[in-house]
Phi, psi and omega in degrees: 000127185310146158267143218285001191204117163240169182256090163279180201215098171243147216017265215241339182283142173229161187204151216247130182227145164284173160348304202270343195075023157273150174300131158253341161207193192282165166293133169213152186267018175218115172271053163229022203226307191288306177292327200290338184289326178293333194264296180343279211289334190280322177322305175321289169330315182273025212249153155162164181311098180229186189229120241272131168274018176278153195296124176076008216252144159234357225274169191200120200224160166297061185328145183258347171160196206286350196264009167221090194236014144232167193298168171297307179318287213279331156311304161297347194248002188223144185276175182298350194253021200053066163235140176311117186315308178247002162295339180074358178266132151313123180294116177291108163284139168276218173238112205293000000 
């Protein structure tokens, strides 16, 4: 997959473009300034509106990408390996 944001160099100057060549962001004299706005912004794309998969659950959060597909609530009560805190059970997910 093309990457959706690079970094040009115009004179002395660096700057952020889509895909398409449209400007993402302003001229800056530091490229390490330009990348953190290419990682802003690709975070951002991967943000959207999901609906938490713990089992029984309705709740709908700002997701940080596909790798975060539960709510904060069902998130704080489950360990890395999904087993519940304080029940000691594996947390059921439904299916997407």
């Amino acid at each position: 997959m093309a990457e959706r944001y690079r970094i040009v160099q115009e004179g002395g100057h660096y700057r952020v473009i889509d895909h398409r060549g449209q400007p993402k962001s302003g001229l800056v004299n530091i490229k390490a300034l330009a990348e953190i706005k290419v990682d802003e912004l690709t975070r951002k794309d991967a943000q959207k509106t999901r609906v938490c998969l713990a089992h029984g659950c309705t709740a709908t959060f700002e997701s940080e990408g596909p790798h975060h597909r539960m709510c904060n609530r069902h998130r704080a009560m489950v360990d890395d390996c999904g087993i519940h805190q304080s029940t000691g059970r594996r947390v059921r997910f439904r299916s997407s």
